[in-house]
Each structure stands twice: as structure tokens, then as C-alpha cells.
TIVEX-822728 format. One record per residue: residue in one letter; z, x, y of N, C-alpha, C, O, CB in turn; chain. Coordinates in steps of 0.02 Angstrom, whole numbers, plus 50000, padded with zeros to 5 digits. Atoms other than C-alpha are relative to their C-alpha. Glycine has a CB too. Example, Ala and Ser with C-alpha at 12.3 -4.5 7.8 and 13.67 -1.06 7.14 Angstrom:
<pts>
- A|50000|50045|49941|50390|50615|49775|50000|50045|50060|50033|50097|50059|50062|49950|50001|A .
- S|49997|49958|49941|50357|50684|49947|50037|49961|50055|50045|49986|50110|49929|50020|50023|A .
</pts>
This chain:
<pts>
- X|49989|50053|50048|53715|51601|50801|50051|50021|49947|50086|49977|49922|49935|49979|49968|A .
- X|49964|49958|50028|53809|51736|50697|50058|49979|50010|50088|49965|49958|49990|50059|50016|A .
- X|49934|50002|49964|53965|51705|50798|50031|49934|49986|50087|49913|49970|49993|50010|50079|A .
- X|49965|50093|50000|53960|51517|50800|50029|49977|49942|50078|49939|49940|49943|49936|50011|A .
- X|49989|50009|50073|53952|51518|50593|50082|50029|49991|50134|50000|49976|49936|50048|49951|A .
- X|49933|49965|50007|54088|51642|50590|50053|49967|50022|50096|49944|49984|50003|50060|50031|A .
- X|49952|50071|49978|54191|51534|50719|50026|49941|49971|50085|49925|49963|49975|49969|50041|A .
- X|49970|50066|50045|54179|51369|50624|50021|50018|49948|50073|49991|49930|49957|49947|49980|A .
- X|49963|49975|50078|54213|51451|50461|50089|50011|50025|50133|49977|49999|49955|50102|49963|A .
- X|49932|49991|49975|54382|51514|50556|50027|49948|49993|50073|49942|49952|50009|50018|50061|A .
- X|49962|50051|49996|54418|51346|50605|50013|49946|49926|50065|49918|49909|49968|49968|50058|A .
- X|49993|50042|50068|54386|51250|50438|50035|50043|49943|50047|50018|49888|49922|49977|49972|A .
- X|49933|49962|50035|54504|51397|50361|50063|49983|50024|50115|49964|49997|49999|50076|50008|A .
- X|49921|50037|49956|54631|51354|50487|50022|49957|49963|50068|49964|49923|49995|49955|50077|A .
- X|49992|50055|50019|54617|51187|50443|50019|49996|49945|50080|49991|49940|49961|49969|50007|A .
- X|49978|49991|50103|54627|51192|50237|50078|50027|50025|50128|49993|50014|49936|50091|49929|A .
- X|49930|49965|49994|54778|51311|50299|50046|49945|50001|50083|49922|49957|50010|50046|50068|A .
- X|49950|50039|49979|54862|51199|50393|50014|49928|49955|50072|49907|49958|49982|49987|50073|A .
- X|49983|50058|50035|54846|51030|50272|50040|50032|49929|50093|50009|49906|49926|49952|49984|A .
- X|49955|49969|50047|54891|51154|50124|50003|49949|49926|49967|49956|49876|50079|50009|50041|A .
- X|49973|50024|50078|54973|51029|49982|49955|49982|49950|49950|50004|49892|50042|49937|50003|A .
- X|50042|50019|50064|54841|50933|49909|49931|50031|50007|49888|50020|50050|49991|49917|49991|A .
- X|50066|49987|50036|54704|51012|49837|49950|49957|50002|49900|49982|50029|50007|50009|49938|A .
- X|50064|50025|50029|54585|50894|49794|49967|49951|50081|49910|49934|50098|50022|49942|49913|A .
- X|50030|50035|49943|54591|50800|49964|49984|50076|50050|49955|50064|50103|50064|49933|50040|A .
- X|50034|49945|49938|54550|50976|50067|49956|50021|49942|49917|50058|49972|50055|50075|50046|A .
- X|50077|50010|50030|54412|50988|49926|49970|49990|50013|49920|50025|50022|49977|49978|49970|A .
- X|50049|50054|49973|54349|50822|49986|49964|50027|50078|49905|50028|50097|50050|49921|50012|A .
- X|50010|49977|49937|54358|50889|50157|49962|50045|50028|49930|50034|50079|50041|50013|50016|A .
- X|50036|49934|50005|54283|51058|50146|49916|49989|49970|49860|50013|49980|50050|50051|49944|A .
- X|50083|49995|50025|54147|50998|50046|49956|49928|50048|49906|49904|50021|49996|49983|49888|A .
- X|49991|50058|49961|54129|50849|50182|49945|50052|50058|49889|50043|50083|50097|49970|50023|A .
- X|50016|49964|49938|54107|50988|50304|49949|50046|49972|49938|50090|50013|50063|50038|50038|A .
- X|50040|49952|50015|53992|51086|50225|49957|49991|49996|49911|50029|50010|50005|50026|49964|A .
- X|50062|50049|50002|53882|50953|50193|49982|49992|50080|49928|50011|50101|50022|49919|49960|A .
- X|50040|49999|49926|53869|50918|50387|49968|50063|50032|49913|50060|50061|50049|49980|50053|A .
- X|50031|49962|49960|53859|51104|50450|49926|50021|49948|49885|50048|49985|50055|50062|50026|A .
- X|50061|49999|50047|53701|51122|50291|49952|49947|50043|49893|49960|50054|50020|49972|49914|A .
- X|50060|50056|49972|53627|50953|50383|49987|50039|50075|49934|50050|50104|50036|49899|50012|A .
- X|50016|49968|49930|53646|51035|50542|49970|50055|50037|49939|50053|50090|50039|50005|50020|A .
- X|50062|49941|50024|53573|51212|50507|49937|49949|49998|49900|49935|50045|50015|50045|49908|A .
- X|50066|50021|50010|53440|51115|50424|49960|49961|50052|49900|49973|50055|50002|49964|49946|A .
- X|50036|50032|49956|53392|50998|50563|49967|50041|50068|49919|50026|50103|50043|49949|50018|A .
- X|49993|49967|49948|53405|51120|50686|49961|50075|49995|49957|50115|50041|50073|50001|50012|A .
- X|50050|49962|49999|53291|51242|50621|49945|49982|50005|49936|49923|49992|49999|50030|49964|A .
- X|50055|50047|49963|53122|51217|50682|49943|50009|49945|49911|49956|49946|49973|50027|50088|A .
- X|50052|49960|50048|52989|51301|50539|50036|49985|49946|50097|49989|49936|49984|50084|50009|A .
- X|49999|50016|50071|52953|51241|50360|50024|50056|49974|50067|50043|49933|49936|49980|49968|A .
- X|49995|49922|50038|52972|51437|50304|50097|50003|50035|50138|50008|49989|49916|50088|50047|A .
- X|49940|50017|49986|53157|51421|50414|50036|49971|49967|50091|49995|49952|50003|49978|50040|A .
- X|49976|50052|50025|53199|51282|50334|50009|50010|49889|50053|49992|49851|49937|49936|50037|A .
- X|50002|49993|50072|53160|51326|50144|50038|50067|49978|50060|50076|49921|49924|49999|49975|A .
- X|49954|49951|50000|53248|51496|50182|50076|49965|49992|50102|49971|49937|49989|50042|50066|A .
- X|49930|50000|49997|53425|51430|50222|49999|49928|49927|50044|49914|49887|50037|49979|50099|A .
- X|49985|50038|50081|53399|51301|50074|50004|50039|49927|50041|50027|49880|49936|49949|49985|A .
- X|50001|49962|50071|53355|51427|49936|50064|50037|50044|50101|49988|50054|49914|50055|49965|A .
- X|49948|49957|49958|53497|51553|50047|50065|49987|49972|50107|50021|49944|50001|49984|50080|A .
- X|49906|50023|49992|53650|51436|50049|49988|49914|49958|50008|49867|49993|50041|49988|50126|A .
- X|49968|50035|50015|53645|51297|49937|49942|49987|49944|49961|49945|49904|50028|49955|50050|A .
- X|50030|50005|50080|53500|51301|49789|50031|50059|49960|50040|50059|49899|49908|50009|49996|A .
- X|49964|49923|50027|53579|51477|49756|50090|49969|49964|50115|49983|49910|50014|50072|50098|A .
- X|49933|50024|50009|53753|51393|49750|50031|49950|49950|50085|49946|49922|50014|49977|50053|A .
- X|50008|50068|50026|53712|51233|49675|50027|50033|49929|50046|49988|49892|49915|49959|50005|A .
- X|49983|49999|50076|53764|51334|49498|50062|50006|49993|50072|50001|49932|49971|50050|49961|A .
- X|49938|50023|49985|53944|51326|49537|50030|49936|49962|50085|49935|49935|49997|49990|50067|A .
- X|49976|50049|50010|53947|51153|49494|49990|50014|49911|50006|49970|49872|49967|49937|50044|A .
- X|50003|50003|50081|53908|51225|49300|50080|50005|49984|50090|49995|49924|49950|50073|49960|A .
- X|49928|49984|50034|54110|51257|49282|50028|49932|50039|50085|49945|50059|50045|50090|50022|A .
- X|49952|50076|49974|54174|51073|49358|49976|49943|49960|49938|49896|49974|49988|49972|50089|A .
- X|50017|50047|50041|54176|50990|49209|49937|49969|49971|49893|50001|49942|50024|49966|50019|A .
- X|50069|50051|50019|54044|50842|49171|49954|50031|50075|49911|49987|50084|50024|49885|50000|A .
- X|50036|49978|49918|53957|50919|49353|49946|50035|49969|49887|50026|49986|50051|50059|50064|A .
- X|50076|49950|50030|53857|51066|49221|49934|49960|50013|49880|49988|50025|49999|50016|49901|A .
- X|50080|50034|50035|53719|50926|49194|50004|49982|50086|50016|49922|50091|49995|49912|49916|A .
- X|50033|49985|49931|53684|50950|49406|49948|50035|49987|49894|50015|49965|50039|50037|50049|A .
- X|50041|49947|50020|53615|51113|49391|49941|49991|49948|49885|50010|49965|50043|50046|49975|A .
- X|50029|50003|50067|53539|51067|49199|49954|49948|50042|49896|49950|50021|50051|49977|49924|A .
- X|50046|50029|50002|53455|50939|49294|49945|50028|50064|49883|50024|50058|50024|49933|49999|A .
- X|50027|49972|49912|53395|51014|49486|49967|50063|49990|49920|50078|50027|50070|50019|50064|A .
- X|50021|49933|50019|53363|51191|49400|49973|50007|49938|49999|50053|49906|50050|50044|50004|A .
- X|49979|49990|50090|53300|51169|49209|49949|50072|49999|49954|50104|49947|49963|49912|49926|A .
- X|50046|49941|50021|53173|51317|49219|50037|50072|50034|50010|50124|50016|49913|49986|50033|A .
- X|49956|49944|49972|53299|51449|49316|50015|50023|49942|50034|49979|49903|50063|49985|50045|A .
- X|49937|49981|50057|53375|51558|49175|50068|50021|50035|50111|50021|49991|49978|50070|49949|A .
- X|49927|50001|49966|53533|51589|49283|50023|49968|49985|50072|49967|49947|50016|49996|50054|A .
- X|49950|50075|50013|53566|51426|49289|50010|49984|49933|50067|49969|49918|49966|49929|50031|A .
- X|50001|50019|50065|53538|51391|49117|50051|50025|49936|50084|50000|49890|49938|50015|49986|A .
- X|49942|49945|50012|53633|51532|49067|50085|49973|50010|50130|49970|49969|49986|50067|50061|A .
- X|49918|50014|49997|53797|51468|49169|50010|49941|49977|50064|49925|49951|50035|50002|50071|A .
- X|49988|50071|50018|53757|51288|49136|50000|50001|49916|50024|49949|49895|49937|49947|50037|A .
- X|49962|49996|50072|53775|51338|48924|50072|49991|49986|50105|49955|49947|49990|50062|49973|A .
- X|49954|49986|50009|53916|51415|48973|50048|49953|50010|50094|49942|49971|50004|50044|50021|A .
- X|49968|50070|49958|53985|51264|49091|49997|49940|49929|50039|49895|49925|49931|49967|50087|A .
- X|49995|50061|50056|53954|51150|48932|50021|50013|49942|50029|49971|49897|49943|49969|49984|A .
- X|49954|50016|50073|54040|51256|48797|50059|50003|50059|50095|49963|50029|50003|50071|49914|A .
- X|49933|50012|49971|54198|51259|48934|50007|49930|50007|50057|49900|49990|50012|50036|50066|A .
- X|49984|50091|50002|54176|51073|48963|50040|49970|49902|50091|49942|49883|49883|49947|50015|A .
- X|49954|50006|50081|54204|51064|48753|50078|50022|49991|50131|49994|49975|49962|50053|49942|A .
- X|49923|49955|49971|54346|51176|48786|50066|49965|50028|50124|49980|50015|49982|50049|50067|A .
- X|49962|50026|49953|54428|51066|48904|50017|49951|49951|50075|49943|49934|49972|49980|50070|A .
- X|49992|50069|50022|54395|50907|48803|50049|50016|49924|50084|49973|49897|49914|49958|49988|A .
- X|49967|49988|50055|54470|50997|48651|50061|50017|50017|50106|50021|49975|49972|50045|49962|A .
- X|49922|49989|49998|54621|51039|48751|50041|49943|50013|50101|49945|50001|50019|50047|50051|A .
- X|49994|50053|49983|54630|50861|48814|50039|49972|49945|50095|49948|49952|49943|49973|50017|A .
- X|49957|50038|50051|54673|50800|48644|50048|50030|49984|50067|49996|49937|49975|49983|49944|A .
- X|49953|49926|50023|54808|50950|48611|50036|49937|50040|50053|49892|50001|49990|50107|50030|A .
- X|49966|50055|49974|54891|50820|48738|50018|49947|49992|50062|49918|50024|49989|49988|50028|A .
- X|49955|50076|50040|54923|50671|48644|50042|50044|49957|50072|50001|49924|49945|49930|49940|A .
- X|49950|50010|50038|55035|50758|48543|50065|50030|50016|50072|50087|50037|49983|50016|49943|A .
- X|49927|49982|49974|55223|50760|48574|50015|50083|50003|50007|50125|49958|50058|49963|49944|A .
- X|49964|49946|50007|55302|50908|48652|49967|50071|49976|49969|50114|50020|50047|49979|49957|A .
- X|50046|49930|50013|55200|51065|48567|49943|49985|50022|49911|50026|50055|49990|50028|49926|A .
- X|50060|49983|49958|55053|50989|48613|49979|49991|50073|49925|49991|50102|49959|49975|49973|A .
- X|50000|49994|49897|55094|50979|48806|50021|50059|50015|50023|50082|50072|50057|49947|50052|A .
- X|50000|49916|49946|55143|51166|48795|49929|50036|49977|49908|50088|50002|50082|50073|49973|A .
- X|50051|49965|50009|54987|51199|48707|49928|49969|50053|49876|49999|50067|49992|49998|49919|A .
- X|50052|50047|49961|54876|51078|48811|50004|50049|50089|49958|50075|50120|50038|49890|50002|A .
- X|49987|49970|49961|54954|51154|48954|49975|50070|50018|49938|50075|50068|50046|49994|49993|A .
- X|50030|49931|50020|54913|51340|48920|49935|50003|49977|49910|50059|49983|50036|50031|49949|A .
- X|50088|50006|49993|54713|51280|48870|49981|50008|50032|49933|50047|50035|49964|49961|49997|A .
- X|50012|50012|49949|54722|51219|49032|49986|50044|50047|49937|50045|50084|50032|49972|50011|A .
- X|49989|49932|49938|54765|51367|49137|49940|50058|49971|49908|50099|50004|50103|50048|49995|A .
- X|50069|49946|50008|54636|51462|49015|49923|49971|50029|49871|49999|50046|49988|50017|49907|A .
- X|50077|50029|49967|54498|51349|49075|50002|50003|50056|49951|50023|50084|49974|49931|49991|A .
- X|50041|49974|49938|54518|51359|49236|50008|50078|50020|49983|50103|50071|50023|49957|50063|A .
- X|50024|49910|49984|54537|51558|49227|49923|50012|49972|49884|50058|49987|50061|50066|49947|A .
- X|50073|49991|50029|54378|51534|49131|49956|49969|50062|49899|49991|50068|49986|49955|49918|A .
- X|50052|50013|49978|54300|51449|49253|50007|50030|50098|49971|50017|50146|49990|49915|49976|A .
- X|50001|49958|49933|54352|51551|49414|49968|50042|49981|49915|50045|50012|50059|50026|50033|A .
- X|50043|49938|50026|54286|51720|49304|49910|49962|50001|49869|50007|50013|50036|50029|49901|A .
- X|50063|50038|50023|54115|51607|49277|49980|49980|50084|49920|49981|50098|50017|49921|49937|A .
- X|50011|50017|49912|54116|51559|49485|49997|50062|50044|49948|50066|50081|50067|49955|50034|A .
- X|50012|49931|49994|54142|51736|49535|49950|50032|49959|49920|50076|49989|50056|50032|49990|A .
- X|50088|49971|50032|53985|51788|49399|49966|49962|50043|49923|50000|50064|49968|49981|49907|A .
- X|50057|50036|49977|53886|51659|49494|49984|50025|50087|49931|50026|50120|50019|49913|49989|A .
- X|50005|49965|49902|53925|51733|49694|49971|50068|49983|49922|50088|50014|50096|50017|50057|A .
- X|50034|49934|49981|53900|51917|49631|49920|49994|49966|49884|50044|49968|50049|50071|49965|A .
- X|50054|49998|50026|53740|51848|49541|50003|50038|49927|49962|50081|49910|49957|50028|50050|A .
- X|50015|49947|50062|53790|51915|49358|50019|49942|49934|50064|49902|49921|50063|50087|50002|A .
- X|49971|50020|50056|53761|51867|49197|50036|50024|49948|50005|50061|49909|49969|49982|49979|A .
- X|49969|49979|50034|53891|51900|49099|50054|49958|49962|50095|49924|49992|50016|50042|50030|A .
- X|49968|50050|50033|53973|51812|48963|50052|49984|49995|50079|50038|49982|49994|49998|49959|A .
- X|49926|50020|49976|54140|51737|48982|50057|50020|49937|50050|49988|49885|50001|49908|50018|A .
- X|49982|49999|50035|54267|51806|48887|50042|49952|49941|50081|49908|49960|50008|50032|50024|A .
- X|50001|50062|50073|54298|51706|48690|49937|49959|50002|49935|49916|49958|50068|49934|50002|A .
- X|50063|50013|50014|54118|51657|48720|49943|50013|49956|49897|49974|49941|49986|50009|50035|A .
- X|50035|49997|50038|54034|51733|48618|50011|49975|49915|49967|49962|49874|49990|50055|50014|A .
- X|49990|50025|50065|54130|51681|48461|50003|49903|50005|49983|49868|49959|50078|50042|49970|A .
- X|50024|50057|49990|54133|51504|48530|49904|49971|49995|49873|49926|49966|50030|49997|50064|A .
- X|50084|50005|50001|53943|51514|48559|49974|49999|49933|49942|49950|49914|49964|50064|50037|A .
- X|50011|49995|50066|53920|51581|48378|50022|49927|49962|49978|49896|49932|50041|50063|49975|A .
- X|49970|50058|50026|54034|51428|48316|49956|49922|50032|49951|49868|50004|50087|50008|50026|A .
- X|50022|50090|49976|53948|51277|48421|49931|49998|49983|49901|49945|49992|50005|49973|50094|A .
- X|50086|49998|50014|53747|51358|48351|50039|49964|49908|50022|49912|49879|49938|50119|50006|A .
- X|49998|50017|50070|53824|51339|48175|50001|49922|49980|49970|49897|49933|50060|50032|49973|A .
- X|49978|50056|50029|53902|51163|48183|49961|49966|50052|49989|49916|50074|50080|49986|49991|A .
- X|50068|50029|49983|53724|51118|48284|50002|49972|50061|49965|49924|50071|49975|49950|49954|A .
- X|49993|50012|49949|53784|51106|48460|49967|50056|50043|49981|50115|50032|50060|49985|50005|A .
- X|49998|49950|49967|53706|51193|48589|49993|49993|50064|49994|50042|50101|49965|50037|49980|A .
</pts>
């Protein structure tokens, strides 16, 4: 079964390969497919204890991912509220969501603020690849300018 996983993974790398340009439609796609071979594992294992394995395994484990895709944190915040992992990345996923929305407006303004909106931008999503990589090796560790953000959003009563 080892082989077969490994195989399709090949081919649905191929694939992403070969469409390449847009992003967001081999997103759609990938996460399209991921959703079927998850239904298809799952159906196809025969035992409740089988079955609750490859769910906690490959996709309650994962599910905290969606704390760095924007408005997505409040997944996790809602499917996981007693995990501290999750809780942990999903803080973090909601001071970077502030983050974003504060760079958002940097963008209405002419010219400096589309090179500064711009350059937010590229820090949020380096913030939120460093924050997606803590969540695969399983670590908590705080994202760097977090902690003085964190300090700043307890004061002015956000948390």
C-alpha cells in the first residue's frame, strides 16, 4: 500500500509540475485530490481503531495549517479549542491575520504605500511558511516580531 501512496503522490507532483502558472487553481486541485485519496483511505479501511488512526495521522494533525491562511485560523479555533498546539498556532494565525489586515491598508496609499504594502506582504507570507514548517516538525516556537506584537495586542486588549 506503501508503494501505491508513494506512486500517486509522484503523479499529483507531476501534475502541479506540469500546470505550473497559477497557483491558486493547482491549490484547488491538490487540495481536491487530497480530499478524495483521505475519502478513499478512509472508506477502505475496515476497523474503527484503522480508521481513527489515519484521521488523527493525516488530517486532525494537519488541520492546524489552516491557522496561517488568513480568516481560515477560526477552523482549527473551532474543531480543536482544547489542543494547546493548536491554540498556540491559531494566536499566532490571528495576530498574522492583524498583520495582513494592517498591511492591507498601507495599500490605499499612493506609491509608498504599495512599496510598503508590498514588502508586509512578502513578510507575512515568510511568516506564515516559518509558522507551517513549526506545525509539520510539531514545534512550538514563536514566530519571529511576535513576541513584541503579542506584548502590544494584550495591552490594547486584543488577544
Amino acid at each position: 500500500m506503501k508503494k501505491d501512496i508513494k506512486k500517486n503522490i509522484n503523479k499529483i507532483y507531476s501534475f502541479l509540475k506540469k500546470t505550473g502558472k497559477n497557483f491558486y487553481n493547482n491549490l484547488k486541485v491538490f487540495l481536491k485530490i487530497i480530499l478524495v485519496a483521505t475519502k478513499y483511505l478512509i472508506k477502505n479501511l475496515k476497523t474503527k481503531k484503522g480508521r481513527k488512526e489515519i484521521y488523527e495521522k493525516y488530517i486532525y494533525k494537519y488541520l492546524d495549517v489552516l491557522s496561517y491562511f488568513g480568516i481560515f485560523f477560526l477552523v482549527p479555533q473551532a474543531v480543536k479549542p482544547k489542543d494547546d498546539f493548536a491554540q498556540f498556532h491559531v494566536k499566532q494565525g490571528t495576530l498574522l491575520f492583524y498583520l495582513e489586515l494592517l498591511v492591507a491598508v498601507f495599500a490605499v496609499i499612493p506609491w509608498a504605500g504599495y512599496v510598503m504594502s508590498f514588502i508586509g506582504w512578502l513578510i507575512c507570507m515568510a511568516l506564515s511558511v516559518k509558522g507551517m514548517i513549526n506545525i509539520f516538525k510539531r514545534k512550538k516556537s514563536i514566530l519571529p516580531f511576535f513576541n513584541k506584537l503579542q506584548v502590544f495586542f494584550k495591552n490594547i486588549g486584543i488577544e
